[in-house]
N, C-alpha and C positions, 0 to 999 in steps of 0.2 A: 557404537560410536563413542567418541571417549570424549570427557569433561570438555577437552576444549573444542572441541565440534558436536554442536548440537544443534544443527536445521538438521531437519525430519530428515530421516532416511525414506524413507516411503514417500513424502514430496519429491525428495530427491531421483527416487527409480520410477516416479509417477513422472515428470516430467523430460528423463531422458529417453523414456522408453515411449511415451504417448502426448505428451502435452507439449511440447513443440518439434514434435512432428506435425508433417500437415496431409490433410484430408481434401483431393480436390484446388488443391493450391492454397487453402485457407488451416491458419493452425489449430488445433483442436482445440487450444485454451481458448482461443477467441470463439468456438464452437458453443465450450462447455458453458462459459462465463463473461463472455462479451456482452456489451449491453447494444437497444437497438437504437442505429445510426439516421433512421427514417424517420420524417417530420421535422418542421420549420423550430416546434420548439425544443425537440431533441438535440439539435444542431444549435442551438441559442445557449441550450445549459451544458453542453458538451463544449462550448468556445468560452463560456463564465468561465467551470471551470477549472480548463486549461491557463487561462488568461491568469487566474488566482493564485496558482501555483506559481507562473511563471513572476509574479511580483511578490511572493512568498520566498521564491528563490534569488531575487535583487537583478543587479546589470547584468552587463556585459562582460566577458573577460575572465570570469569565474572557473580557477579550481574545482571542477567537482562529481563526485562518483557516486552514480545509484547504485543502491546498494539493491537486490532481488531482481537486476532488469529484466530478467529471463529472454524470451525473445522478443517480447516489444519493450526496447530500451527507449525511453522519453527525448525524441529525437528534438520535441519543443525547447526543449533546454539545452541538448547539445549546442544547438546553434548560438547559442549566446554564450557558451562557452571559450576558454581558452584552452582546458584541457577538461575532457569528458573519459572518465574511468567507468566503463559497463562491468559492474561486479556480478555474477552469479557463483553457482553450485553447480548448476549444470552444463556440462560442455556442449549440448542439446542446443541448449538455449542461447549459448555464447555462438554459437555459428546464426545463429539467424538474426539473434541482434547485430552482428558485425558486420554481413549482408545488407543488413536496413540503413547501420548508421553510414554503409560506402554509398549506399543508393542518393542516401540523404548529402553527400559530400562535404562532413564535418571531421574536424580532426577529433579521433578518439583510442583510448587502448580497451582492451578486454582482461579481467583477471579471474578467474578459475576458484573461486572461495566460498568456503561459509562466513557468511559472515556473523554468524557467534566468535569468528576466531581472524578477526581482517587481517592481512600481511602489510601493515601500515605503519610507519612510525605516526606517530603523534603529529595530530593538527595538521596533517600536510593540506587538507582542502580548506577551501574557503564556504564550500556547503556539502552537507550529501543531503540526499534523495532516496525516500524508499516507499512504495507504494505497493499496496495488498500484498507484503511480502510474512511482515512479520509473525502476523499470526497466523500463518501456516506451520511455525514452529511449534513443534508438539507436545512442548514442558514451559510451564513458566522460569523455571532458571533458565534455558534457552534464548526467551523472549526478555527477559530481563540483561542476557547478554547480547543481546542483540542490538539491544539501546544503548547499550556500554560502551560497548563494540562500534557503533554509529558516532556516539557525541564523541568518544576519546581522539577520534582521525580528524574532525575539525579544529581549524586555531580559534583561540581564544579571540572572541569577539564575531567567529563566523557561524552559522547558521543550520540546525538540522528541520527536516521539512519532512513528514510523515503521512501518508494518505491510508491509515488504517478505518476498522470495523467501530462501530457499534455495537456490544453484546446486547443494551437493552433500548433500541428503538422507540419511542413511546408510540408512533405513528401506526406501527406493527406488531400488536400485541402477538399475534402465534406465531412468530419470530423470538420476539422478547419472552415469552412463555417457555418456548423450547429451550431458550440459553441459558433461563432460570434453572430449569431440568435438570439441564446439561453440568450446570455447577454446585448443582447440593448432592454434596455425599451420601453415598445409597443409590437415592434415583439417579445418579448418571449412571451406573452400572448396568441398571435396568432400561434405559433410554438403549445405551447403545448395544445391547444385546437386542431390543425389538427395532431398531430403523436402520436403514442399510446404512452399509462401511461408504462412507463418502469416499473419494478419488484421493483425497490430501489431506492430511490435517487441518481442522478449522477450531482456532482454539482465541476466540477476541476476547483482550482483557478490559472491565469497566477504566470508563475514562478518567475514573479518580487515581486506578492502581497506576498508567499510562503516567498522568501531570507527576505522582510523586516520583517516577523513579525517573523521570525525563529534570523534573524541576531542581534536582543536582547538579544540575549543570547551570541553568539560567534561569530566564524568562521564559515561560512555557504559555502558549494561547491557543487555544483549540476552537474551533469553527467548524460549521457544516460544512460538507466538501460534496457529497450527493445526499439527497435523500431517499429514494428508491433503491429498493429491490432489486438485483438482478430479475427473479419472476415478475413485477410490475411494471420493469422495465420493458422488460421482452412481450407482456399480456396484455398491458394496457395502450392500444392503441387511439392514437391522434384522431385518427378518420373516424371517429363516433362522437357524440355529441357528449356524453357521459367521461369519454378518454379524453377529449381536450380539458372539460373540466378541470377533470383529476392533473394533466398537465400542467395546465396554466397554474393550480394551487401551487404546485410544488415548485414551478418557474419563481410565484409572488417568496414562499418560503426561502430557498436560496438566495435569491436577488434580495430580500431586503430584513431578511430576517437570520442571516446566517449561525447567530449565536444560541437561536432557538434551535434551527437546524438540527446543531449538533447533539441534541437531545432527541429532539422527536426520528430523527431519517437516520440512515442503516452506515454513513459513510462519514467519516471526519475527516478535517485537515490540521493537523499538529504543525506548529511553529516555533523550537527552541531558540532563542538567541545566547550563544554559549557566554558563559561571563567570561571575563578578564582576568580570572583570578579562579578560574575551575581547575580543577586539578585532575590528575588522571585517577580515574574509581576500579578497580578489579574486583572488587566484593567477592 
């Protein structure tokens, strides 16, 4: 893949080939890595937050193109849209989000891209949108142009909204232990020779590397956006006395504590406000 295309090839043949196709009528990503949709409080912090984003991302009327929609494009936002752009790399995934967003009866276009390399002039949106995309990219310059690549297509004065990882959870120590592993030279070498080749690249950068290279642009604020696990998402059920507990904490955590959130739990929400005077970066 050449300098200026660099999302993962291996995401890329990972998701035309398997991960939005579907099994049974349901798509395999939502199989792999969907969280569970069961219980009063699951439904409580799955509508926070939606609700969060959607006032992350402002009114009505809005410009604006997610960038990684793959097949579940954030039909929440289209509808407050004026014009809604589903960006992917997959054309897998561009068919099914374009299905979803006809179902949903919003106006929107599809575009065919990586987005380390957007086919955008400058500023044309008033937001983008990118959620659990970027760190699937399998090199930090990648991921670095991917932010680039993100803030350059908003106008000055409009908004980039990011729903990435936490490498180091505090909530999650063998989580947070594994990602230390994962990024001291030597032991990753030895990590990923003994644990299996995961499905896509999983490569989340700490939320300090995230603010500086996002913070060129503007005002940068990061927040919890979930706190949980995929696995405790899925393991930890409601219907036990010990499960609601664990629930309910993580409800009080989100709900009123979001800035702690984003230290302790596995999930953040990033919020640039582009400045008025940011200029284009290609580093």
């Amino acid at each position: 893949m050449d300098k200026l295309h660099m999302g993962s090839a291996v995401a890329r043949d990972f998701f035309n080939r398997i991960g939005w196709t579907r099994e049974n009528g349901v798509l395999v990503d939502t199989l792999v890595w969907g969280g569970c949709k069961d219980g009063v409080i699951h439904r409580q912090l799955e509508e926070q937050r939606t609700q969060r984003v959607r006032q992350a991302v402002g009114g009505k009327g809005l410009r604006l193109a997610e960038l990684g929609c793959g097949g579940t494009p954030a039909i929440f936002l289209a509808e407050q849209c004026s014009k809604f752009t589903a960006v992917d790399f997959s054309p897998t995934g561009l068919s099914e989000a374009a299905l979803a967003l006809k179902s949903a009866n919003v106006p929107f276009d599809t575009v065919e891209a990586d987005i380390t390399n957007l086919p955008f002039e400058d500023g044309l949106f008033d937001v983008i949108y990118s959620a659990h995309a970027i760190y699937h990219i399998d090199t930090i310059k990648g991921q670095e142009a991917a932010l680039r690549e993100a803030m350059r297509i908003v106008r000055p004065g409009g908004r980039g909204v990011f729903v990435l990882a936490n490498p180091f959870p505090l909530l999650f120590p063998y989580r947070l232990i594994r990602r230390v592993l994962a990024m001291t030279p030597g032991l990753n070498t030895i990590l990923n020779r003994l644990r299996a080749r995961p499905p896509v690249p999983y490569l989340p950068m700490p939320l300090g590397w995230m603010k500086r290279q996002l913070g060129r642009w503007g005002n940068v604020q990061i927040t919890g956006h979930a706190v949980p696990s995929v696995p405790f998402d899925r393991g930890i059920s409601e219907a036990t006395v010990l499960g609601r507990m664990a629930w309910r904490s993580v409800r009080w955590l989100e709900t009123h504590h979001p800035d702690v959130a984003s230290r302790l739990g596995c999930y953040v929400l990033i919020v640039v406000d582009k400045s008025e005077t940011a200029s284009r970066r290609r580093g």
